[in-house]
N, CA, C and O of each residue as an XYZ file, in Angstrom:
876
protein
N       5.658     21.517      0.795
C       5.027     20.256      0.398
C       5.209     19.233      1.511
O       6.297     19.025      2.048
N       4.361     18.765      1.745
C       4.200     17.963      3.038
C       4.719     16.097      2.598
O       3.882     15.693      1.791
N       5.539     15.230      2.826
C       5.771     14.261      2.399
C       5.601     13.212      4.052
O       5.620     13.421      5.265
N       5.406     11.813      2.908
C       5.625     10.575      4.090
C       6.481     10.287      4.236
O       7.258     10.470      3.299
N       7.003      9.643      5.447
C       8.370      8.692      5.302
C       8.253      7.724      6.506
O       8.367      7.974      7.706
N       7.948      6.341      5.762
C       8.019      5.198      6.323
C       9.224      5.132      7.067
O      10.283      5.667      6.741
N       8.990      4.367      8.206
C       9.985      3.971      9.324
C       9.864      2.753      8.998
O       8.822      2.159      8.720
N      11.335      2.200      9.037
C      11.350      0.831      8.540
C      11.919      0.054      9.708
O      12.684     -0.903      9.581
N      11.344      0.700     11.216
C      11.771     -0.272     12.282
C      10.394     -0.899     12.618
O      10.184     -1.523     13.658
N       9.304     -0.639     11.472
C       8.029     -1.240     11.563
C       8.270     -2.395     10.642
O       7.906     -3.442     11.177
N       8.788     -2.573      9.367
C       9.098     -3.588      8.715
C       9.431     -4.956      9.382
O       9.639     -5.281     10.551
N       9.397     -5.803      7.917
C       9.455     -7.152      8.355
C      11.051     -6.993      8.529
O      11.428     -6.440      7.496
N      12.047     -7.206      9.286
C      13.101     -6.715      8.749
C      13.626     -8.599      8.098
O      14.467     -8.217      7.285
N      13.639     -9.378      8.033
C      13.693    -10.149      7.195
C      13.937    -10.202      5.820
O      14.677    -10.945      5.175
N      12.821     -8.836      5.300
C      13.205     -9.325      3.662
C      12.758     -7.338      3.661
O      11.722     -6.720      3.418
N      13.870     -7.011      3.981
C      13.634     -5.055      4.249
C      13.679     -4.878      2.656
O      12.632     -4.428      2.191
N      14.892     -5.200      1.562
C      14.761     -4.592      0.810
C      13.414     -4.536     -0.105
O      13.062     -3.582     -0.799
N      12.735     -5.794      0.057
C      11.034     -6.182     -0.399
C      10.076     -4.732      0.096
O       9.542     -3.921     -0.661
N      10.077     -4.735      1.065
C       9.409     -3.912      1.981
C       9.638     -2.425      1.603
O       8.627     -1.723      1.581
N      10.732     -1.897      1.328
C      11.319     -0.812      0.951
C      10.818     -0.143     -0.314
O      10.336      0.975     -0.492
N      11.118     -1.338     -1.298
C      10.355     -1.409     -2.749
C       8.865     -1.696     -2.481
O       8.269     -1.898     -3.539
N       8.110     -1.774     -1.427
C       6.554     -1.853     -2.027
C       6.348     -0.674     -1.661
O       5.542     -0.197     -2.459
N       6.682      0.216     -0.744
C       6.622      1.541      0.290
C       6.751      2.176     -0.864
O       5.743      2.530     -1.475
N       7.781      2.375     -1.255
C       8.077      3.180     -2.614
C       7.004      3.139     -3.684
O       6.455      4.092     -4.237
N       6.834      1.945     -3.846
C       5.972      1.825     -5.017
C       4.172      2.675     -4.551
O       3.447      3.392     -5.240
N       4.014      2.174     -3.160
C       3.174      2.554     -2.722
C       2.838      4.121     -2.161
O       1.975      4.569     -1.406
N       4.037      4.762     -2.965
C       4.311      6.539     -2.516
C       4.987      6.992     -1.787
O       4.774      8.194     -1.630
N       5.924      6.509     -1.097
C       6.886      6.882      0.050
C       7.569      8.077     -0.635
O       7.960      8.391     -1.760
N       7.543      8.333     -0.009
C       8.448      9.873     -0.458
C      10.551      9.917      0.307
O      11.662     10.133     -0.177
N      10.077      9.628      1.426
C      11.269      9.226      1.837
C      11.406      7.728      3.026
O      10.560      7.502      3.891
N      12.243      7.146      2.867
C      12.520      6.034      3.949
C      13.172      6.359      5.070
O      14.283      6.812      4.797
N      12.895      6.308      6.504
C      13.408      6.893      7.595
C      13.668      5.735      8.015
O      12.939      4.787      7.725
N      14.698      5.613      8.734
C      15.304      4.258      9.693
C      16.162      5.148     10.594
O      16.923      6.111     10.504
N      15.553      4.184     11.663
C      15.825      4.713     13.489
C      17.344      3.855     13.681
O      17.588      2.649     13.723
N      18.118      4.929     13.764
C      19.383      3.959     14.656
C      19.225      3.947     16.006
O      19.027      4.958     16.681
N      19.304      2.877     16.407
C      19.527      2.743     17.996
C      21.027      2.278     18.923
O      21.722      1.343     18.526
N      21.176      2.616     19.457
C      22.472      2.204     20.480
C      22.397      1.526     21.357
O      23.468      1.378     21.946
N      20.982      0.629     22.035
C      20.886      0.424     23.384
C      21.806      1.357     24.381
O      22.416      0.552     25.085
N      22.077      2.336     24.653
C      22.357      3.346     25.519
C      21.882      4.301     25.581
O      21.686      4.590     26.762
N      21.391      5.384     24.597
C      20.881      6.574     24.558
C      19.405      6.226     24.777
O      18.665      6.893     25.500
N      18.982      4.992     24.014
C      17.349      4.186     23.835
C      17.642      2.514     23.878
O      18.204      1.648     23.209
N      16.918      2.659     25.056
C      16.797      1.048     25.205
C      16.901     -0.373     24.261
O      16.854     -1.528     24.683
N      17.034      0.018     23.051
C      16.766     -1.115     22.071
C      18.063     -0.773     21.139
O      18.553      0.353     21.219
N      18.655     -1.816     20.192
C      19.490     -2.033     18.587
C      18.823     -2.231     17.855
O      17.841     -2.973     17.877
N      19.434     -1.280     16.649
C      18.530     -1.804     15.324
C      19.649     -1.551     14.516
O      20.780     -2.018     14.650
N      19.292     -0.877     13.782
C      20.408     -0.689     12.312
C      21.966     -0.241     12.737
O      22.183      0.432     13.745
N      22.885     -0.644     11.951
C      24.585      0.502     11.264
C      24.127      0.200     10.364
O      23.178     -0.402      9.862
N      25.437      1.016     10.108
C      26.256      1.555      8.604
C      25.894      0.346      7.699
O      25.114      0.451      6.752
N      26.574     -0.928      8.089
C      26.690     -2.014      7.112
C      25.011     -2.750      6.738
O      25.256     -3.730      6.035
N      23.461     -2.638      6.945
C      22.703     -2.608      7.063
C      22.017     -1.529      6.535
O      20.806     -1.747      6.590
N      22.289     -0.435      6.037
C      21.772      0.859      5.159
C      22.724      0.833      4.096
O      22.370      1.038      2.935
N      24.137      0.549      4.468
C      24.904     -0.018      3.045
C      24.193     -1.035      2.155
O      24.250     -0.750      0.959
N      23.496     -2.222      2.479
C      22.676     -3.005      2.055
C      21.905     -2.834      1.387
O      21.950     -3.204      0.213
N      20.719     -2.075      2.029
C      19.159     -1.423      1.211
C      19.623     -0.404      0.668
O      18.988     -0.118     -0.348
N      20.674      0.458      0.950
C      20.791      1.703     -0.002
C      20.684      1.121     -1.574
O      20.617      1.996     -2.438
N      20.663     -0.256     -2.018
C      21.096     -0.462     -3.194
C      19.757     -0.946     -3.860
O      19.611     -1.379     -5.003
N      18.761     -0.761     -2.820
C      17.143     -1.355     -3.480
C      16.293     -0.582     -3.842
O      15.171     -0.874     -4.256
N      17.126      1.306     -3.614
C      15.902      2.208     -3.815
C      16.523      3.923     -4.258
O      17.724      4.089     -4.049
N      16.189      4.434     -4.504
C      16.992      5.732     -4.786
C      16.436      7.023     -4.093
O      16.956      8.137     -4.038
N      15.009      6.499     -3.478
C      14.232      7.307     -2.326
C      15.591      7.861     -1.285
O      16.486      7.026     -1.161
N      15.718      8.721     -0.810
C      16.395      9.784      0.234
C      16.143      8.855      1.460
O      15.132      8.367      1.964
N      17.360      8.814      1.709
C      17.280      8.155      3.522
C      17.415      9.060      4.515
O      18.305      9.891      4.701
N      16.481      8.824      5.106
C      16.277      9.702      6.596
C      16.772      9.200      7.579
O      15.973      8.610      8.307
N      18.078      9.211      7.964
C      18.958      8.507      9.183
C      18.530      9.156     10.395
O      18.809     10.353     10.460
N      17.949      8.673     11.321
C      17.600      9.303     12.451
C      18.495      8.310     13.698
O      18.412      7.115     13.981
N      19.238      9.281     14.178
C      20.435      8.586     15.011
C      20.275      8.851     16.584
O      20.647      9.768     17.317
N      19.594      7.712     16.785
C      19.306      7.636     18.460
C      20.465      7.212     19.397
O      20.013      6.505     20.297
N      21.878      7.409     19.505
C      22.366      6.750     19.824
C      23.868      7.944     20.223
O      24.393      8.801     19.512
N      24.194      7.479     21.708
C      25.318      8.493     22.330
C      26.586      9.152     21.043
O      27.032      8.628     20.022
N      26.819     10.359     21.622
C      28.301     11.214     20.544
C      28.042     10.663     19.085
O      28.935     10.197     18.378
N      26.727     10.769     18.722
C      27.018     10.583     17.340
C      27.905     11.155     16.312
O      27.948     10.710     15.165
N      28.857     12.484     16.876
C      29.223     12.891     15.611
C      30.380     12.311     15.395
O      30.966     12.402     14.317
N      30.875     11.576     16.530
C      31.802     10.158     15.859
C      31.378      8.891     15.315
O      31.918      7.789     15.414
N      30.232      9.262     14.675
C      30.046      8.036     13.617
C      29.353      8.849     12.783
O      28.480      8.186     12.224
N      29.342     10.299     12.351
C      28.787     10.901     11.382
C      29.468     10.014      9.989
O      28.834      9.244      9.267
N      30.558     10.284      9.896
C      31.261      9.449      8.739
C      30.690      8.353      8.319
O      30.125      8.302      7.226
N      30.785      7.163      9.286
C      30.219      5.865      8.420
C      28.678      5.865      8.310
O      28.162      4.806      7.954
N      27.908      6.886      8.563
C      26.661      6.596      8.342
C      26.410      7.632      6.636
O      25.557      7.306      5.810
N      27.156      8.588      6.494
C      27.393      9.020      5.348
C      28.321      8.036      4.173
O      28.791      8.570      3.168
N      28.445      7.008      4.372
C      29.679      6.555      3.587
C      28.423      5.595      3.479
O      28.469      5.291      2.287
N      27.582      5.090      3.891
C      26.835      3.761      4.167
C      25.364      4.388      2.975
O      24.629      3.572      2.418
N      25.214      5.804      2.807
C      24.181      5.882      1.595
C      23.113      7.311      2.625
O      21.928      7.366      2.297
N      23.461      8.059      3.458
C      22.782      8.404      4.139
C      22.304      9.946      3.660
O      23.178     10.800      3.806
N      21.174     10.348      3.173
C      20.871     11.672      2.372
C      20.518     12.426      3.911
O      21.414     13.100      4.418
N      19.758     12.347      4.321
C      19.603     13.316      5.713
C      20.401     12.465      7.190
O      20.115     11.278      7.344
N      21.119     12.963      7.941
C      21.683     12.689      9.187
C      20.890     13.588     10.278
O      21.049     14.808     10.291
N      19.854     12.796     11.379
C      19.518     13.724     12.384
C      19.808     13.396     13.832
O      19.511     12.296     14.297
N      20.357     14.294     14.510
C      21.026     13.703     15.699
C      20.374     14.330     16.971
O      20.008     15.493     16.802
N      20.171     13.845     18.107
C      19.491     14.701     19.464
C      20.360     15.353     19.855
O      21.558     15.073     19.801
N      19.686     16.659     20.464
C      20.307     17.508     21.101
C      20.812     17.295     22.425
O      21.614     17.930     23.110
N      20.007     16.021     22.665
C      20.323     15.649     24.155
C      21.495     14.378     24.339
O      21.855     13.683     25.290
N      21.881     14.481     22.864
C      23.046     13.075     22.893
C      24.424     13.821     22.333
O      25.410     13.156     22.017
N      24.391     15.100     22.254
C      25.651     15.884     21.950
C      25.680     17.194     22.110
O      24.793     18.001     21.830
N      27.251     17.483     22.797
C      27.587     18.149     23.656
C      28.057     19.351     22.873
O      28.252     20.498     23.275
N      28.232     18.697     21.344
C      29.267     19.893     20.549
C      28.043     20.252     19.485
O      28.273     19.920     18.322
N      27.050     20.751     19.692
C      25.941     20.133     18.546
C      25.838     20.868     17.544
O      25.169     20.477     16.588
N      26.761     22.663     17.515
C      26.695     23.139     16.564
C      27.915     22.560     15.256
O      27.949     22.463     14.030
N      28.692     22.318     16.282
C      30.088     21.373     15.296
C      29.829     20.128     14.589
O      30.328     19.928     13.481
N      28.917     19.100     15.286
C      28.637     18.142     14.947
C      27.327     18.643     13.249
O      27.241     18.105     12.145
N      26.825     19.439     13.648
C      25.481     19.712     12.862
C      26.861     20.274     11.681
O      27.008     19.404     10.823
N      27.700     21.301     11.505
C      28.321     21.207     10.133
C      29.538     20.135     10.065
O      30.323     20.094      9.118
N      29.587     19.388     11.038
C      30.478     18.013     10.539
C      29.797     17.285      9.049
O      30.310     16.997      7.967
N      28.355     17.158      9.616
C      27.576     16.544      8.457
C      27.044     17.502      7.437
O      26.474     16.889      6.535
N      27.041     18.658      7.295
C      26.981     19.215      6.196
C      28.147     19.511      5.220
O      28.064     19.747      4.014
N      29.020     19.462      5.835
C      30.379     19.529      5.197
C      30.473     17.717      4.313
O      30.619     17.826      3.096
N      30.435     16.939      4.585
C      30.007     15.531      3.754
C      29.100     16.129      2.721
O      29.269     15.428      1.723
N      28.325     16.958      2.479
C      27.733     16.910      1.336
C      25.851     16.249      2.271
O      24.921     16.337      1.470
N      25.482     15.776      3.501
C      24.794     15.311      3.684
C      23.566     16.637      4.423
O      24.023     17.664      4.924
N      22.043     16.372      4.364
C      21.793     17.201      5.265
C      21.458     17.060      6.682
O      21.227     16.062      7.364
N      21.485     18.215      6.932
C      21.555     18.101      9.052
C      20.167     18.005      9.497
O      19.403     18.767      8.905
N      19.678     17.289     10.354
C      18.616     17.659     11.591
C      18.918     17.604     12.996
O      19.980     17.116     13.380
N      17.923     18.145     13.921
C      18.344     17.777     15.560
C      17.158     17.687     15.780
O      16.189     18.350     15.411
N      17.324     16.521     16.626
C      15.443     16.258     17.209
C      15.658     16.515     18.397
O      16.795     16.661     18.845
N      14.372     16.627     19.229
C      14.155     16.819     20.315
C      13.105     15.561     21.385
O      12.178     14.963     20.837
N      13.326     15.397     22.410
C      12.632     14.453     23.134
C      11.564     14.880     23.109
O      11.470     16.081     22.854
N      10.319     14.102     23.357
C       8.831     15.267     24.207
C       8.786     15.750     25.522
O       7.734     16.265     25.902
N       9.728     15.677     26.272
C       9.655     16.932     27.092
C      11.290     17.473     27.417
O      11.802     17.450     28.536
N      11.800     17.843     26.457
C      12.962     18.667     26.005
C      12.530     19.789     25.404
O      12.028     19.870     24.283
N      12.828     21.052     26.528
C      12.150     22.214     25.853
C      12.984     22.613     24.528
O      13.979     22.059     24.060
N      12.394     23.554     24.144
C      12.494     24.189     22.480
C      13.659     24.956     22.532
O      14.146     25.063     21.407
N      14.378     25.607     23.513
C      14.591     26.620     24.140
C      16.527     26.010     23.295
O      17.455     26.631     22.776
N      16.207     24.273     23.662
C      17.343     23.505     23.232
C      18.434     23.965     22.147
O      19.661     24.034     22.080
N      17.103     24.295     21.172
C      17.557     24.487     19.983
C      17.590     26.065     19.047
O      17.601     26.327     17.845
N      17.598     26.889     20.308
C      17.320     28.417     19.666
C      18.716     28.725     19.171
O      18.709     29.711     18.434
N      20.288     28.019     19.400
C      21.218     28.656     19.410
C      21.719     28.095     17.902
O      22.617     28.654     17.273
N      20.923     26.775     17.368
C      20.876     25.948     16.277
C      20.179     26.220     15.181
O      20.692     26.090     14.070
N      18.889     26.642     15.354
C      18.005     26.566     14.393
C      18.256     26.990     13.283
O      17.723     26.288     12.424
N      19.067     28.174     12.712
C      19.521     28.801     11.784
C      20.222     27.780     10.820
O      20.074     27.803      9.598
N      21.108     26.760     11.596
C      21.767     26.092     11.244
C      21.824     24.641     10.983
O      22.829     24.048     10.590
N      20.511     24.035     11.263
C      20.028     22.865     10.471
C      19.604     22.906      8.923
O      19.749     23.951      8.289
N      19.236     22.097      8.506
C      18.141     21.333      7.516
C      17.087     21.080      8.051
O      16.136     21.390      7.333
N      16.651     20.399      9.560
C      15.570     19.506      9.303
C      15.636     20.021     10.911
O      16.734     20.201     11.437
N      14.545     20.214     11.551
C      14.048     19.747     12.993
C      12.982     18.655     13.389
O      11.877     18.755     12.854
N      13.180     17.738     14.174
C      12.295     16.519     13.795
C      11.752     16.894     16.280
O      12.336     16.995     17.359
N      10.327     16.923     15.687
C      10.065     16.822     16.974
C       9.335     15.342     17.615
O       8.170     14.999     17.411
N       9.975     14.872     18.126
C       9.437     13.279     19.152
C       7.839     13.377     19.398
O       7.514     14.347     20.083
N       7.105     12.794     19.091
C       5.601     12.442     19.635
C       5.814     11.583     20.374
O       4.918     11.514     21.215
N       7.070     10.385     20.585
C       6.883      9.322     21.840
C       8.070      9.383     22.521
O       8.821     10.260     22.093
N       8.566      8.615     23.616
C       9.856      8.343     23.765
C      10.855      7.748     23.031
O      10.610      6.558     22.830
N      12.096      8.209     22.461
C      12.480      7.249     21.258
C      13.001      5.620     22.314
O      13.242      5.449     23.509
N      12.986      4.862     21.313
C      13.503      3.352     21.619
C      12.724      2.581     21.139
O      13.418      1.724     20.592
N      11.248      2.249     20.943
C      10.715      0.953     20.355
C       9.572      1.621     19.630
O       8.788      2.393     20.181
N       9.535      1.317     18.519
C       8.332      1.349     17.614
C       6.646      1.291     18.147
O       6.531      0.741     19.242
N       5.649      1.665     17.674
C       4.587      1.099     17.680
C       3.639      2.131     18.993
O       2.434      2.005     19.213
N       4.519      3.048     19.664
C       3.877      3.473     20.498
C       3.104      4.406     20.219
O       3.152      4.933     19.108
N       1.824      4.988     21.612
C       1.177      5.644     21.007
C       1.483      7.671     20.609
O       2.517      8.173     21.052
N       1.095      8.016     20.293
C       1.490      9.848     19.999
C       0.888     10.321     21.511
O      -0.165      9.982     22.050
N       2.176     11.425     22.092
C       1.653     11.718     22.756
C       1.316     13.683     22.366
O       2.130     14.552     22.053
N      -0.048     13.765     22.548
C      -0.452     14.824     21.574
C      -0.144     16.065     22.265
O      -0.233     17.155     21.700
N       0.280     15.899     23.685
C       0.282     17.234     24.408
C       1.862     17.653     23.619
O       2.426     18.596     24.175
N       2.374     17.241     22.784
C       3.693     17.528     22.208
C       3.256     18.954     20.753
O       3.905     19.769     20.098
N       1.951     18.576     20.862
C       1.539     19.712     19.633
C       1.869     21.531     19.699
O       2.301     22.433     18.981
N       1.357     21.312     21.014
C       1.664     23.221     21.279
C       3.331     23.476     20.793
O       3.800     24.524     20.351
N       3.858     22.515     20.965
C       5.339     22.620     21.025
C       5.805     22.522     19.487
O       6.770     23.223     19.183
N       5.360     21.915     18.723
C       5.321     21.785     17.318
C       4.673     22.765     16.565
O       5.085     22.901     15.413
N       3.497     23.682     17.043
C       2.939     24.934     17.055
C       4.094     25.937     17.171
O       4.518     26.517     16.171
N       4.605     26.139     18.410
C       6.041     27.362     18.686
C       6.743     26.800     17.677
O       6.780     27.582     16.727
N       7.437     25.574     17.416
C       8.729     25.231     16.366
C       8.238     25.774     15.130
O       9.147     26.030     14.340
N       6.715     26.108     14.594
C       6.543     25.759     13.269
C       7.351     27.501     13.323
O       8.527     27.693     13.014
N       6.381     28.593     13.786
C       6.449     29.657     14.311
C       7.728     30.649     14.420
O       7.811     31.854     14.187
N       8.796     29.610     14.905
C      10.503     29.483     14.875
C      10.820     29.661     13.633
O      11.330     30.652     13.109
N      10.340     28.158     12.935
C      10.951     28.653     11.288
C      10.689     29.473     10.807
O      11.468     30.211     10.204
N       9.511     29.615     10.913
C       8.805     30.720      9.948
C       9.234     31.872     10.400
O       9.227     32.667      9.460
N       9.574     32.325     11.292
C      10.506     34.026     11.753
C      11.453     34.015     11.089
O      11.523     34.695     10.065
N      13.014     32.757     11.768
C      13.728     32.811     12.005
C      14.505     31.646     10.802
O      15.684     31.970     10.663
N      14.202     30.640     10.095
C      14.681     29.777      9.461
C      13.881     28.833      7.941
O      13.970     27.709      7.447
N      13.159     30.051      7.687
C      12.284     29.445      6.622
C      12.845     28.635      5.488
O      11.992     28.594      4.601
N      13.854     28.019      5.174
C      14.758     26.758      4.921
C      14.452     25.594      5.617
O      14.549     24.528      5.010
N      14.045     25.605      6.968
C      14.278     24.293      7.386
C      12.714     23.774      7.630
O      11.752     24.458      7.977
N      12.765     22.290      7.328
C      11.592     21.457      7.704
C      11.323     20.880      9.159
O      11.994     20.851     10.191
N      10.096     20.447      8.817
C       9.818     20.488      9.966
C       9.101     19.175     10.088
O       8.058     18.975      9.466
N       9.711     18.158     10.982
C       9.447     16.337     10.899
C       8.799     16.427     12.422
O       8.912     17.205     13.369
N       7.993     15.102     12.123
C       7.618     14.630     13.463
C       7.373     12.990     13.509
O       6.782     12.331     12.653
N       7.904     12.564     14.578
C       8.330     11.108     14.787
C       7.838     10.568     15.718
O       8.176     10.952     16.838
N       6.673      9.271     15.553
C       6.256      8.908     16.517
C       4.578      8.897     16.934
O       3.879      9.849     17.284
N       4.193      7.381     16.750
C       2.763      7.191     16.682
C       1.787      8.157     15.686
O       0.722      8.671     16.026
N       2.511      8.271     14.226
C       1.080      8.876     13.688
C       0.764      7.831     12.863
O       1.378      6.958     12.249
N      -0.809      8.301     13.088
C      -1.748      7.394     12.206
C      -2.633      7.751     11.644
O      -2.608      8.976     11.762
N      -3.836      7.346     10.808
C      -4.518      8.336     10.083
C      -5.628      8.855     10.770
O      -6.421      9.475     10.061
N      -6.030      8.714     12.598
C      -6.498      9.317     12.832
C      -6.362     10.192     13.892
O      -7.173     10.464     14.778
N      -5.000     10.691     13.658
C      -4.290     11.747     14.229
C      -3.447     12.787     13.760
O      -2.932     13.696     14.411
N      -3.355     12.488     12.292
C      -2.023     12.897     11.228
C      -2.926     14.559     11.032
O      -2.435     15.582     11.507
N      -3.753     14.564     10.562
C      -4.704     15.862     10.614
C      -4.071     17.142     11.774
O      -3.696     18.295     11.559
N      -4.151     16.427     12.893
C      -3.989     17.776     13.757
C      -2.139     17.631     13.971
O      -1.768     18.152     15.023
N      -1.236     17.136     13.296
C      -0.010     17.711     13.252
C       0.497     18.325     12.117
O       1.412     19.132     11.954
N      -0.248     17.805     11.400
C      -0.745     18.713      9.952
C      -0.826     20.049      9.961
O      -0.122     20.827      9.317
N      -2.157     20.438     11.094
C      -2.404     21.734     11.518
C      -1.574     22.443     12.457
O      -1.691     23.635     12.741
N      -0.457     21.375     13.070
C       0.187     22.341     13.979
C       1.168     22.386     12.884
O       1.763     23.383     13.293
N       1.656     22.140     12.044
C       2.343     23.213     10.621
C       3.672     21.893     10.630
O       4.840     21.983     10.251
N       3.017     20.859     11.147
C       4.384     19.703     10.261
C       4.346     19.551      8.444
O       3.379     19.491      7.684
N       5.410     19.531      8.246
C       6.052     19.360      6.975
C       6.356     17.618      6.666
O       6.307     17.375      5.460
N       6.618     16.556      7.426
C       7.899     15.217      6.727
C       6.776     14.625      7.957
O       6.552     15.271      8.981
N       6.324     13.692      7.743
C       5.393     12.838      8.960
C       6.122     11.380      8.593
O       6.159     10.929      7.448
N       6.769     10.641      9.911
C       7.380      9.834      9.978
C       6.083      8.646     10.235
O       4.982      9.134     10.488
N       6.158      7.534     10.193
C       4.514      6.987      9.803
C       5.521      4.819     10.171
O       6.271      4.305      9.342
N       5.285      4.411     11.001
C       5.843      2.902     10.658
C       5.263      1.757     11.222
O       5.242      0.730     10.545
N       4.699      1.768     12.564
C       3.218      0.584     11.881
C       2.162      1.019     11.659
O       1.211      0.237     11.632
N       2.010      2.074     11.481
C       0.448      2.701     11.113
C       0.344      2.132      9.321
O      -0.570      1.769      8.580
N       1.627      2.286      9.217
C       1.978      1.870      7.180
C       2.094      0.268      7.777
O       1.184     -0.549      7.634
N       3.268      0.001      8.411
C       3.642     -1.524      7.852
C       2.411     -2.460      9.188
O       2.607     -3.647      9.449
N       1.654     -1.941      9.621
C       0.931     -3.131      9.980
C      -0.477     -3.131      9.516
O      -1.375     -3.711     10.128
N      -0.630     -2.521      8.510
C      -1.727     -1.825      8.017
C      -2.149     -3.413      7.078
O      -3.155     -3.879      7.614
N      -1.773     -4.144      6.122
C      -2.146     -4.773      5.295
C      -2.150     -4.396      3.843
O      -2.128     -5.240      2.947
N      -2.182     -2.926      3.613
C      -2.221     -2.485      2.719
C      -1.555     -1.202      2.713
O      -2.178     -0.231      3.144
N      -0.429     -1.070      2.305
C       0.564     -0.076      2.432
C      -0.005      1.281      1.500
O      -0.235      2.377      2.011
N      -0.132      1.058      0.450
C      -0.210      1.901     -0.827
C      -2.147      3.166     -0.457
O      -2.513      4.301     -0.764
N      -2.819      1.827      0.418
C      -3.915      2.559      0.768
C      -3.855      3.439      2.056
O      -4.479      4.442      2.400
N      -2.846      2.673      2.659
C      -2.632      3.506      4.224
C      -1.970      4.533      3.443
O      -2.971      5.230      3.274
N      -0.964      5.220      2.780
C      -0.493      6.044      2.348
C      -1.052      6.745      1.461
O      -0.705      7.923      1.539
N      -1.934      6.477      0.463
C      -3.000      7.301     -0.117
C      -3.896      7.698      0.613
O      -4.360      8.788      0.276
N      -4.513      7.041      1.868
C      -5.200      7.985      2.618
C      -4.428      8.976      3.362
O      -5.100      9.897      3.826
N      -2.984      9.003      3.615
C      -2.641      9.899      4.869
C      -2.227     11.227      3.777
O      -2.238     12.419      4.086
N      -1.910     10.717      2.590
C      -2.194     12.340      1.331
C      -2.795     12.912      1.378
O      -2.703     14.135      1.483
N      -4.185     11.877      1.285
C      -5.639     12.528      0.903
C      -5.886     13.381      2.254
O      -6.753     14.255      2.250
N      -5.236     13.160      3.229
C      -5.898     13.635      4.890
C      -4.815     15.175      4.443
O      -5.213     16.338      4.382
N      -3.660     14.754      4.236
C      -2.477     15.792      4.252
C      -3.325     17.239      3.295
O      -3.530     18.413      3.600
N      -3.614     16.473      2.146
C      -3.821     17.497      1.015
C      -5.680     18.355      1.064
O      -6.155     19.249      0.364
N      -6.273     17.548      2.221
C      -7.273     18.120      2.455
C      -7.643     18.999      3.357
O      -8.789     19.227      3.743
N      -6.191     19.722      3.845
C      -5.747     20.864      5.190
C      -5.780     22.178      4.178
O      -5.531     23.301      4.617
């Protein structure tokens, strides 16, 4: 089953828990929020104490996507803070099969994303052993950019991966989709489409998201 999940580094962040609750209301399936470090990605956005916050406005599954150096020393407080999925880069940790059951052992589930031009190859020694693989359509660090599509063939081999080798795990993609591009990652066999000003600068949340169903469910 193919689901949305708003990125809420498109939000107003002003009045997030508002925003959170119309997403929801408007079909969100899950809420994804980008941590940033300014080190691993140029920009700050969310902790712990800031998802501790909104965790209390919604009961939707949080998609922690953790852009930010040695995350698996802050696996803890981002699980203590309300966090249902933890996904960490392969290119920001060194221990990544340890780190990946650090956070399953919390009770939380695992992903590892990959950059767009970080081969696949990254994650052959892992794959067995996630929850979630989330593949990059942009560079991570600032919202709003565009998809870069030559990332598809590569989301094509990953789908391909699971399906041999890990038919448990999903399969996310992060980064510039919109509704007139969501179709062909659809077809390259994504599962979780990460979506955040295509939804929050849209004007109308509930219609931007009923159309990207209607696009999803018409594959």
């Amino acid at each position: 089953m193919m689901h949305i999940a708003p990125s809420i580094l498109s939000a107003d962040f002003s009045k997030l828990g508002e925003e959170i609750a119309t997403v929801e209301a408007a079909g969100a399936d899950l809420i994804h929020i980008d941590v940033m470090d300014g080190h691993f990605v140029p920009n700050l956005t969310f902790g712990p104490p800031v998802i501790a916050s909104i965790r209390k406005t919604t009961n939707l599954p949080f998609d922690v996507h953790l852009m930010i150096e040695n995350p698996e020393r802050s696996i803890q407080a981002f699980v203590d803070a309300g966090s249902d999925i933890i996904t960490i880069h392969c290119e920001a940790e060194s221990h990544l099969h340890r780190a990946i059951e650090s956070i399953q052992e919390k009770g939380v589930k695992a992903g590892v994303s990959l950059n767009p031009a970080t081969p696949l190859c990254m994650i052959d020694d892992i794959i067995e052993y996630v929850d979630y693989v989330m593949i990059m359509s942009v560079n991570p660090g600032f919202g709003g950019q565009q998809a870069i599509e030559k990332v598809l063939p590569k989301i094509e081999k990953t789908r391909k991966m699971i399906d041999s080798r890990a038919p448990h795990v999903r399969l996310e993609v992060d980064g510039g989709i919109k509704l007139d591009n969501i179709s062909s990652f659809r077809d390259a066999g994504v599962d979780i489409f990460v979506a955040g000003s295509a939804i929050f600068q849209s004007g109308d949340y509930g219609r931007t998201i009923a159309e990207m169903k209607k696009i999803l469910a018409s594959g």
